[in-house]
N, C-alpha and C positions, 0 to 999 in steps of 0.2 A: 558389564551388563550383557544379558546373553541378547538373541536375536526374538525371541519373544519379547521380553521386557520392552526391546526399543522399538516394535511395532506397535506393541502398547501404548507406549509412549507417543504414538506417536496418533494413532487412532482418535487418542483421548485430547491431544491439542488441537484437532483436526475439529473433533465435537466441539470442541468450545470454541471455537472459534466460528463456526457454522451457526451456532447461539448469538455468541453478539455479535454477530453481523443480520440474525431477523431483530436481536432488538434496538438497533441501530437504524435499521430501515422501519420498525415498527413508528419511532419517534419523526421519520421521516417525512411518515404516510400522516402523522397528525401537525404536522408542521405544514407540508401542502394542503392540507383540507383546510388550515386555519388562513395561512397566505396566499395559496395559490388558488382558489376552489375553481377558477376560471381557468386551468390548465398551468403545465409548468412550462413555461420557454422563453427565450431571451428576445428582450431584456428585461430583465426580473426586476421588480417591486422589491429593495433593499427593507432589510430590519434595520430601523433606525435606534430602538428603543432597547431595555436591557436583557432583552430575550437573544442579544445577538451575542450579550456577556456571556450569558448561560449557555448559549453553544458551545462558544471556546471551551466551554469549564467543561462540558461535556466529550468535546472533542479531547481532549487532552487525559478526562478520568480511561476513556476507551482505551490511549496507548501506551497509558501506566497499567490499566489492566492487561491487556496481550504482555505488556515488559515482563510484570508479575509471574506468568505463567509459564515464560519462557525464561526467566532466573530461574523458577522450579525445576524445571525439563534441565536444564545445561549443567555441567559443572567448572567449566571453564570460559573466560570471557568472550573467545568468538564462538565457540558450543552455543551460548545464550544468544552472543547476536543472529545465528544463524535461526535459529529456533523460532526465535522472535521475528524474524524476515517472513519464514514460512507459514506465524499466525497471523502475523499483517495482510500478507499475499490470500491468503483462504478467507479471514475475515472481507477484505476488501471486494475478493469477486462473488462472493455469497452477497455481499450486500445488494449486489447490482443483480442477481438469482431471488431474491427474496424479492426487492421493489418488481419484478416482472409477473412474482407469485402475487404480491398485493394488490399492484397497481397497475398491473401490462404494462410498464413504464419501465427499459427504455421500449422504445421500437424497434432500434436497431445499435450496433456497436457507434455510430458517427453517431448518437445523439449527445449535444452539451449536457455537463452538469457542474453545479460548485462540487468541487471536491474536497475542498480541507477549508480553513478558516485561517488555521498559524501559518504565518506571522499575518499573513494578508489571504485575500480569496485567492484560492485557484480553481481555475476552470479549463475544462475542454474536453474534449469527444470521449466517451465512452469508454475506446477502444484503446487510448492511451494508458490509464493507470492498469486497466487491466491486464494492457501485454507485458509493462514491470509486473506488474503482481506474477503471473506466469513465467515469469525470468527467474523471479524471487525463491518460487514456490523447487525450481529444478533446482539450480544452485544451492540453496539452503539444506534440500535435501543429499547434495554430493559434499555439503560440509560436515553436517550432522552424522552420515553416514561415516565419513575418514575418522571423526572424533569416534565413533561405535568399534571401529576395527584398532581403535587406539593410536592414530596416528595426529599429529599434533599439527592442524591448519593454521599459519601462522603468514596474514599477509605482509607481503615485503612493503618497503616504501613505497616506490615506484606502483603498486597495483592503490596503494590507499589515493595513491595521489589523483593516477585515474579513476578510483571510485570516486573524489570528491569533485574530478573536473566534470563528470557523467551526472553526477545528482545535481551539480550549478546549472549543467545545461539543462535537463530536465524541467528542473523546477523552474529554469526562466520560461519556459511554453507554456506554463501552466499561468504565471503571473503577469507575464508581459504586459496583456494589457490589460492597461487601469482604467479607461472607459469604462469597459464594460463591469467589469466590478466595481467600481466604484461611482461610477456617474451613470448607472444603467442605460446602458447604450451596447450596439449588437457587437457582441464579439468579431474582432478580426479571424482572419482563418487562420485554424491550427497552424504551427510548425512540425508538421510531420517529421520531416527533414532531421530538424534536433532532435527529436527522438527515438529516431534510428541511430544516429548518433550516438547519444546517452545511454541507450541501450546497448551498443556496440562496446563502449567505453569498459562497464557494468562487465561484459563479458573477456574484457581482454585483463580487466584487473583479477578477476575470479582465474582464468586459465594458468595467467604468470607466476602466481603464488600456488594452485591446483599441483600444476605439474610438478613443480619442484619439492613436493613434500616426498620425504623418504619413506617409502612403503616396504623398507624393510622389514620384517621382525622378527 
């Protein structure tokens, strides 16, 4: 693939993913005006009923569609996951660009939100998913990129390992506490802390396996 083609390629995941993240925040803005109309902040009035089924089923069609597009884009199995990192990451901060176009909501990067559904709620500031997403978005592009030049990214044990001790840590900040998610009550304060953390993690697995790739050719 020349260097045109993979701009293209890349333009075009870029759009679509800027797409379903307004219509992701589109379903956002009619889900607050139906539950929240008195503002959105914690601690939140739970869906108890099966509109909260249909979330999941919606959360989940979203990251078989970004999967989809990024099988398309890749030809090889980390080519795909990388690709797919980088429609996660653009999809995820456009959503929170779109809800600011709709709704001047957030106010600032420290404002709570539910972020995901599976397996359980996750919540917390703002400023958290978006600085992975921005992790996501470099790296994915330095993967994508060594696979364009033909060079074969291939992470070692050791970097999988600390990619999965980095994502446990993470997602425990997001889940921790089950108060507030589940018996609506005010969230505890962030874990910033793990998330430097897990983002450090994230990047020393990317580096260990990075460097080592022969760029011979």
């Amino acid at each position: 693939m020349n260097n045109d083609s993979f701009i293209y390629k890349i333009i075009w995941l870029t759009i679509f993913s800027i797409a379903m993240a307004f219509v992701e925040s589109a379903v956002v803005v009619y889900l607050r005006a139906i539950f929240y109309s008195d503002g959105f902040a914690f601690p939140l009035k739970a869906m108890v009923d099966y509109k909260i089924f249909v979330e999941v089923l919606r959360e989940s069609a979203t990251m078989f569609m970004l999967l989809s597009v990024a099988c398309l884009a890749g030809r090889k199995g980390w080519e795909r996951f990388a690709y797919f990192m980088m429609c996660f990451a653009i999809w995820d901060i456009f959503y929170y660009v779109w809800l600011k176009v709709l709704l001047d909501w957030p106010s600032s990067l420290l404002e709570w939100d539910v972020l995901f559904l599976i397996p359980l709620p996750w919540i917390g500031p703002v400023i958290a998913p978006v600085s992975i997403s921005l992790l996501m978005i470099v790296l994915g592009l330095f993967i994508v990129a060594d696979f364009q030049k033909g060079h074969d990214f291939r992470p070692s044990l050791l970097s999988i390992i600390l990619a999965l001790a980095g994502t446990i840590i993470v997602l425990y900040t997001f889940m921790y506490d089950m108060d507030a998610t589940l018996h609506q009550q005010m969230p505890k304060p962030y874990r910033y802390d793990l998330l430097i953390v897990g983002n450090a993690l994230y990047v020393a697995a990317f580096l260990i396996s990075y460097l080592k790739v022969d760029r011979k050719l």
